[in-house]
C-alpha positions as CSV (number, residue, x, y, z in Angstrom):
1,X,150.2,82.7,36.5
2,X,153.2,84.8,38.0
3,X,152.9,82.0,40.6
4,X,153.3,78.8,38.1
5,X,156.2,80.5,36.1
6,X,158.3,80.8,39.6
7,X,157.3,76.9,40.2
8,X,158.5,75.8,36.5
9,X,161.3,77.9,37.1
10,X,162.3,76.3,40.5
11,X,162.0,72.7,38.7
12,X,164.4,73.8,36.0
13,X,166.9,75.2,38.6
14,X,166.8,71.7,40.9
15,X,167.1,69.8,38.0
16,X,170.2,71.3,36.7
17,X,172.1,71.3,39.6
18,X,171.3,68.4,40.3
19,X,172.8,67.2,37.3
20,X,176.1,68.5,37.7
21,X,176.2,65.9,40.1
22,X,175.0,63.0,38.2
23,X,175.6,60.3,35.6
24,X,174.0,60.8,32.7
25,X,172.6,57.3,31.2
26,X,170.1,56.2,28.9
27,X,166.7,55.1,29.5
28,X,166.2,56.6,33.3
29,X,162.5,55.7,34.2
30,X,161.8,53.7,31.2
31,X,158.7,53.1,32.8
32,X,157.1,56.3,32.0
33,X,157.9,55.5,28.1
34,X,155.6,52.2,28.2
35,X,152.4,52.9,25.5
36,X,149.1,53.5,28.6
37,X,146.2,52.6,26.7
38,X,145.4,49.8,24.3
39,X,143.8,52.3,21.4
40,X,147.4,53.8,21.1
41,X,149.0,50.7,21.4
42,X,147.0,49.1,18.6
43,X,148.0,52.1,16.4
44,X,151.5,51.2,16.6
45,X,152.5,53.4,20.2
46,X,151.5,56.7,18.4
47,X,150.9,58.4,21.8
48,X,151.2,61.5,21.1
49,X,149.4,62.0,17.6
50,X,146.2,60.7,19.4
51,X,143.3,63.3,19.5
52,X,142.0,61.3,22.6
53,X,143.8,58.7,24.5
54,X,141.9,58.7,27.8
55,X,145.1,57.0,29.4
56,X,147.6,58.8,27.5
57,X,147.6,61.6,28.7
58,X,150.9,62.1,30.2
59,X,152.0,62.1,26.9
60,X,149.8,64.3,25.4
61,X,148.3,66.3,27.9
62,X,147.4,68.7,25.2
63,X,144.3,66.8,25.1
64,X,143.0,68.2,28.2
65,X,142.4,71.2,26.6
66,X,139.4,69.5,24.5
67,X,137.9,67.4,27.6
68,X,134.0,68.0,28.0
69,X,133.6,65.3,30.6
70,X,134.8,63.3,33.5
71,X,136.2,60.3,32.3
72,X,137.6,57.4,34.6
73,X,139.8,54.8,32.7
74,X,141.4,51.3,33.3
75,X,144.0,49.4,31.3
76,X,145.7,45.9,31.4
77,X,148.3,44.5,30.0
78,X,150.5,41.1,31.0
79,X,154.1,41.0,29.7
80,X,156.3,37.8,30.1
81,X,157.3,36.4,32.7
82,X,154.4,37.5,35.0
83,X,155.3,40.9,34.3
84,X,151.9,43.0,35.1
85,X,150.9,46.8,34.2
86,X,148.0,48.1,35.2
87,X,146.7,52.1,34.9
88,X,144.5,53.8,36.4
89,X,143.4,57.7,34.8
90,X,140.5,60.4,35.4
91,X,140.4,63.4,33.1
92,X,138.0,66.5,34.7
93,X,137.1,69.6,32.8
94,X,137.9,72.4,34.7
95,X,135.3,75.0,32.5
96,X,136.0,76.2,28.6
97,X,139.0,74.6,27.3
98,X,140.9,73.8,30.2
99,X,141.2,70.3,32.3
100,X,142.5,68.5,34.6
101,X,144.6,64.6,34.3
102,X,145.9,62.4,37.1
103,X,147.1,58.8,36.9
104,X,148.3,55.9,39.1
105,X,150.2,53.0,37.7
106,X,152.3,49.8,38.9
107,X,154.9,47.9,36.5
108,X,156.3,45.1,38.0
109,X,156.3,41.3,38.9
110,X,155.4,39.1,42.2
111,X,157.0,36.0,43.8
112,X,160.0,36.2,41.7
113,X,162.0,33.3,43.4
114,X,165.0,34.4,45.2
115,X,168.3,32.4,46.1
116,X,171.1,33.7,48.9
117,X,174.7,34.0,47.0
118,X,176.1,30.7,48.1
119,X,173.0,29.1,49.3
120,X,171.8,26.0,47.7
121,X,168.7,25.7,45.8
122,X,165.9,24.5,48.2
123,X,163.6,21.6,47.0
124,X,160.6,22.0,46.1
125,X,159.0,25.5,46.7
126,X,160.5,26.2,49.9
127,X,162.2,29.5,48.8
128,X,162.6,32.9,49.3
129,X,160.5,35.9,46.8
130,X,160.4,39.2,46.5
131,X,158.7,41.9,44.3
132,X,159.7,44.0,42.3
133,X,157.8,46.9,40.8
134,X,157.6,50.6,39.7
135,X,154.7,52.9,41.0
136,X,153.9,55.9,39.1
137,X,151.7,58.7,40.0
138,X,151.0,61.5,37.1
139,X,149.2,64.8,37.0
140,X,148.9,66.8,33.4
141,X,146.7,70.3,32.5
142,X,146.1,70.9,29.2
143,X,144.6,74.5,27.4
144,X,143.6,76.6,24.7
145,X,145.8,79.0,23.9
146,X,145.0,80.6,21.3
147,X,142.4,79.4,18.3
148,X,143.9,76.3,17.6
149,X,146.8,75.9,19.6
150,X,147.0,73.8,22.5
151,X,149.3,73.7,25.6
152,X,149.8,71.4,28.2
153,X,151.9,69.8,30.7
154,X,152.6,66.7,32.4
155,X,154.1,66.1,35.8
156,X,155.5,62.6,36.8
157,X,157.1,60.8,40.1
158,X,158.1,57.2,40.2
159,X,158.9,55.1,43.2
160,X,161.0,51.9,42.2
161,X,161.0,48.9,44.3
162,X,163.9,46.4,43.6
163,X,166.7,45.0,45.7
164,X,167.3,48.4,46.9
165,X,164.7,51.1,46.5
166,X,164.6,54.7,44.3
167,X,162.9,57.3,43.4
168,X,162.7,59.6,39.8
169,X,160.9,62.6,38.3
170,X,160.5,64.1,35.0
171,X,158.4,66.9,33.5
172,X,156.9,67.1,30.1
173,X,155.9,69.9,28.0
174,X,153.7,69.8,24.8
175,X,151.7,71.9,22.4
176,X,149.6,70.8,19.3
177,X,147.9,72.9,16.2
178,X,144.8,72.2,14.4
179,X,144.9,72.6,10.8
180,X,142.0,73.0,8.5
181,X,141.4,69.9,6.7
182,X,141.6,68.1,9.9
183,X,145.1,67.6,10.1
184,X,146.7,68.2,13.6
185,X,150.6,68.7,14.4
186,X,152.2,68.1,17.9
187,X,155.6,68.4,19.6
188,X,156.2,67.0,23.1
189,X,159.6,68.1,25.2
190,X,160.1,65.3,26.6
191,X,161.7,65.6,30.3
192,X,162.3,69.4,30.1
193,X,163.1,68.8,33.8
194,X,165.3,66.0,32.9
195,X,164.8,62.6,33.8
196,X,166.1,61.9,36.9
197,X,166.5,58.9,39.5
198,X,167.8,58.6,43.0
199,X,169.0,55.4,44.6
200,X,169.3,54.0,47.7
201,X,172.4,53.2,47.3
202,X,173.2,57.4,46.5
203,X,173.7,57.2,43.1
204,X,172.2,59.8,41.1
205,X,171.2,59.1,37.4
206,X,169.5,61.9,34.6
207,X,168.9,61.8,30.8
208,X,168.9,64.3,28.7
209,X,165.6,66.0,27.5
210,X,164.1,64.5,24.0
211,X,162.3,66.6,21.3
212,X,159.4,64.7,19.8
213,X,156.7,65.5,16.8
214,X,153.5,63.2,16.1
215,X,150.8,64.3,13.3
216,X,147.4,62.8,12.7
217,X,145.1,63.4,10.2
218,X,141.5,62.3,10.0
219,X,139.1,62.2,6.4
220,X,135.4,61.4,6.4
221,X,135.1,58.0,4.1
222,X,130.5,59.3,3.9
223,X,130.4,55.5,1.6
224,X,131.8,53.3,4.1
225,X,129.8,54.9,7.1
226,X,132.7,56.6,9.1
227,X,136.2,58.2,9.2
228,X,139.6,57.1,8.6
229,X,142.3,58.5,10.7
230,X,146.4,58.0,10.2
231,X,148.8,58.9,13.2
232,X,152.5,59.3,13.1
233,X,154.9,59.7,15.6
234,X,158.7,60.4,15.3
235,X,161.8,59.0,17.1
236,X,163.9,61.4,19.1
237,X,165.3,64.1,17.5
238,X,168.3,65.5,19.3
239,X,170.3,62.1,20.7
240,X,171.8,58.7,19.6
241,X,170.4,56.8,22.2
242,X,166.3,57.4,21.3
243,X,167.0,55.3,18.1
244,X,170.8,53.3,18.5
245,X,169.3,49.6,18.4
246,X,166.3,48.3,16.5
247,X,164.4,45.5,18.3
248,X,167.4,42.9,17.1
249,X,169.9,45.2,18.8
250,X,171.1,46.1,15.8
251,X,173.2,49.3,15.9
252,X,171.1,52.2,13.7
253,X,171.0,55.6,12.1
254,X,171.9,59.0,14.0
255,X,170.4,62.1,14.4
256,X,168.2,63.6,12.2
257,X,170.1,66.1,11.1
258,X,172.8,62.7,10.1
259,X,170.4,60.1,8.8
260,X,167.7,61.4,8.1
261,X,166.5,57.8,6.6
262,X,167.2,56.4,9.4
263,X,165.5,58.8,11.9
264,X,162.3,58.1,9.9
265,X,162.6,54.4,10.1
266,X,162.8,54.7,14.1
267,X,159.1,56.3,13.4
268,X,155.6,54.9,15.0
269,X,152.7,54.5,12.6
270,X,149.1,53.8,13.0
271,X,145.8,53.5,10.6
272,X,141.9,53.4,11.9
273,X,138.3,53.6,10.8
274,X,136.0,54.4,12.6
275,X,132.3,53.3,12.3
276,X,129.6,55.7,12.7
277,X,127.7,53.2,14.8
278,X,130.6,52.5,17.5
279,X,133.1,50.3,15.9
280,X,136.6,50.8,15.4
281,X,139.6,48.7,13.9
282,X,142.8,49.9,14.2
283,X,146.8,48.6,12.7
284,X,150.0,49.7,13.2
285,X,153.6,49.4,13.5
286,X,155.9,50.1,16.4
287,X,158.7,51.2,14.4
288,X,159.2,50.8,10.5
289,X,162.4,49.7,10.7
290,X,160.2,45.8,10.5
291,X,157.1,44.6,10.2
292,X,157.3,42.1,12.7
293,X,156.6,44.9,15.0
294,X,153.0,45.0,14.0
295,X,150.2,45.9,15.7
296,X,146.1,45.0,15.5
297,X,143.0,45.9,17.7
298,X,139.6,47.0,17.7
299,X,137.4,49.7,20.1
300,X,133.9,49.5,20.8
301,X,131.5,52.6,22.3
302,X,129.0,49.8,24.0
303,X,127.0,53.3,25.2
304,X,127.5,57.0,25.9
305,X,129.6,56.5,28.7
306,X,131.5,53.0,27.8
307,X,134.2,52.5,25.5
308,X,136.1,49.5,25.7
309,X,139.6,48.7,23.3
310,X,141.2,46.1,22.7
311,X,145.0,45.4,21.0
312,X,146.9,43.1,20.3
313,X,151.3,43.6,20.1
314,X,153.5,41.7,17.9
315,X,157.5,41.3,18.7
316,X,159.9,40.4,16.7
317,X,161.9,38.9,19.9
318,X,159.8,38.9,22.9
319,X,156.4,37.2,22.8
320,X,153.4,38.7,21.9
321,X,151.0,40.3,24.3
322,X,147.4,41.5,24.7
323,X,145.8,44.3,26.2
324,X,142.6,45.8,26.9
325,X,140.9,49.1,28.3
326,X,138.1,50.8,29.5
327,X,136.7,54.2,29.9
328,X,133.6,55.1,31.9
329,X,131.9,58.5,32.3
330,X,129.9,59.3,34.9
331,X,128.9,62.3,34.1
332,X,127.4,60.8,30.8
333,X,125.7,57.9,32.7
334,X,123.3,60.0,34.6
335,X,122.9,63.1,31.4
336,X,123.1,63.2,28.3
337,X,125.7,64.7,25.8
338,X,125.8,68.2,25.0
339,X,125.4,69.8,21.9
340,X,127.8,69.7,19.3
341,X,127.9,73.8,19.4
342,X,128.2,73.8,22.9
343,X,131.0,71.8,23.1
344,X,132.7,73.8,20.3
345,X,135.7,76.3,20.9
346,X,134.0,79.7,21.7
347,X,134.5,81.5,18.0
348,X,132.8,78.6,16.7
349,X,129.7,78.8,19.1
350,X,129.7,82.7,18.2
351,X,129.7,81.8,14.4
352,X,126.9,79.8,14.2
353,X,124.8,81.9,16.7
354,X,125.0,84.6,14.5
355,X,123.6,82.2,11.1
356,X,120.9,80.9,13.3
357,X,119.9,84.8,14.1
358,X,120.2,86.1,10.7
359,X,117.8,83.0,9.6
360,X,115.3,83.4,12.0
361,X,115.2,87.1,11.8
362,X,114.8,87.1,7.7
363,X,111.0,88.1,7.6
364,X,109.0,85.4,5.3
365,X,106.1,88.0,4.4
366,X,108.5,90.9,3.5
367,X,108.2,91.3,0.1
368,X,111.1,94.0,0.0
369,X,113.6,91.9,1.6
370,X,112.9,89.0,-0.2
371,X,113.1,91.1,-3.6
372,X,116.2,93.0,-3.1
373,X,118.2,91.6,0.1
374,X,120.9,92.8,1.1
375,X,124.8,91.8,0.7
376,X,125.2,91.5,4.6
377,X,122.1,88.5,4.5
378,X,123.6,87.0,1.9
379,X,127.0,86.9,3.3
380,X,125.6,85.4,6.5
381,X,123.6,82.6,4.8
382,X,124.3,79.3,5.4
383,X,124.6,78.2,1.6
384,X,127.7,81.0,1.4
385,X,129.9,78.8,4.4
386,X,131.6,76.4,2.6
387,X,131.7,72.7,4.3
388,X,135.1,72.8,5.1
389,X,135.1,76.4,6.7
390,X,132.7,74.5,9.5
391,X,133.3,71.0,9.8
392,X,134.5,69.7,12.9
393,X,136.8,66.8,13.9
394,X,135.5,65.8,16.7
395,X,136.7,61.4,17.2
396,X,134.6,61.2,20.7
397,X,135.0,64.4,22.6
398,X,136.1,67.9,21.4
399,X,138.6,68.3,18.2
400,X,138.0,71.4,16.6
401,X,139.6,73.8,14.3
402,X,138.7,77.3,13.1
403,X,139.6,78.8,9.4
């Protein structure tokens, strides 16, 4: 532990020197802000309210905490233009509510057609092309605290291939809290290392850290089979530039402290029911400042160890675009799942051990317990723990919350 503090604090020391040096701009490594999965994305971007996003983790490494198996994952997406990203994600547990994340992605476009200043324009397609692209590697922990309180982190390095070449970092911190009632709240520091980029050219580029907060809350509908779940996630809290323009490039709002209106207009909302069976159908919006931002999709758990989503993003000036993922388990292909109590957070587990004990230790032929039994039995029986003292939010792999 003494060990990690010294390496978080050695980050924290490059990164502000380093800015002393730089030029501080908006939007350095934008490419770490694009939605990873298409369950998030069909809930309107809401990242980091998600109690499981297999692929999102670098924005909600938090999750990690909550990871009972190995989980490899995939996602899709093509932009305009021939603009391709793909994502590729594993999640390990590392033993009781602590794990592991690392993922590889590419953002970019091929054979982009490419003219000499003061050449002429070649016939047919006898020209020059190039690439251009951003690789991003990412490694998040996640882990229980305390209770309900989880921690995690997020680690990110991007190599940028353009005319000239760069490279950029940021670090993320995070930490979400389980409510009774299975509501969840979340904050994420976004780039607590700053975001920072390096050209080839020697220019230096940062921007500033960003406080977010995301929320989620998830009710059992027992008459319609399954659960409904909403998702919010905020715009920036501390600077203009998280929320300046809307998708028009209309000028907007200020802090939230300034425009309070406004900073909850620059918000990310998402609504989804689940099926008991497997299904899931899923809307949002990508910001409420217009509905034209709108979002659709659906998720399917074909077995134990498949899940495959599905979304579909509306834009109010760009063109639409469609995107799918897939998770796979390995672990769960070859056993199968655990118990619910086993997968439980540890005072849980101990809870329910001691009803189970105190039932099957109640003698049936003892006439003298059964007459007269005492306050400690009845305190312990099952009938006396309210429902929502021990239900469990658990979407597809480990929520839980204690009262």
């Amino acid at each position: 532990m003494t060990r990690l503090r010294s390496f978080f604090c050695v980050l924290i020391l490059m990164a502000f020197e380093l800015s002393l040096a730089a030029d501080r701009v908006s939007g350095a490594n934008a490419t770490l802000n694009i939605v990873p999965g298409a369950r998030s994305a069909a809930l309107g971007g809401t990242v980091m309210a998600q109690p499981e996003e297999l692929l999102g983790f670098g924005d909600n490494p938090w999750q990690l905490a909550t990871q009972d198996y190995v989980w490899g994952s995939f996602s899709h997406v093509a932009y305009f233009e021939g603009t391709v990203y793909d994502l590729v994600s594993m999640s390990i547990p590392l033993g009781e509510m602590h794990g592991l994340g690392v993922s590889f992605s590419r953002f970019g476009a091929d054979d982009i057609p490419w003219i000499k200043e003061g050449e002429s324009i070649p016939e047919g397609s006898n020209y020059n092309t190039l690439n251009m692209a951003d690789w991003v590697f990412s490694v998040a922990y996640g882990r229980r605290l305390w209770k309900n309180l989880d921690f995690g982190v997020s680690l990110h390095g991007l190599y940028r291939e353009m005319d000239q070449t760069g490279f950029g970092f940021r670090g993320d911190l995070g930490l979400r809290y389980l409510f009774p009632k299975n509501f969840s709240l979340a904050a994420l520091l976004r780039g607590f290392t700053s975001s920072a980029a390096k050209w080839e050219s020697g220019t230096f580029e940062y921007e500033s850290p960003e406080l977010y907060l995301a929320a989620s809350w998830n009710l059992p509908v027992h008459y319609f089979y399954g659960k409904l779940g909403l998702y919010w996630q905020s715009a920036g809290i501390f600077h203009h530039e998280a929320r300046d323009l809307d998708f028009e490039g209309n000028e907007r709002g200020g802090r939230f402290w300034e425009e309070p209106i406004d900073f909850l207009a620059g918000s990310r909302g998402g609504v989804e029911f689940a099926f008991d069976f497997g299904l899931s159908l899923r809307a949002g919006l990508s910001s409420f400042t217009t509905w034209e931002s709108f979002t659709l999709g659906a998720g399917m758990v074909v077995s134990k160890f498949l899940k495959v989503d599905y979304a579909f993003e509306s834009h109010p000036v760009l063109s639409s675009v469609h995107r799918v993922s897939v998770s796979i388990s390995p672990w769960l292909f070859f056993n199968s799942p655990k118990e619910p109590k086993a997968r439980s957070n540890r005072s849980f587990v101990e809870k329910e051990e001691t009803l189970e004990e105190g039932i099957e230790s109640e003698p049936s032929n003892s006439k003298a317990e059964t007459a007269e039994p005492s306050t400690e039995t009845v305190e312990e029986t099952p009938a006396e723990i309210s429902s929502e003292e021990t239900e469990i939010l658990e979407p597809s792999g480990g929520i839980y919350w204690e009262e």
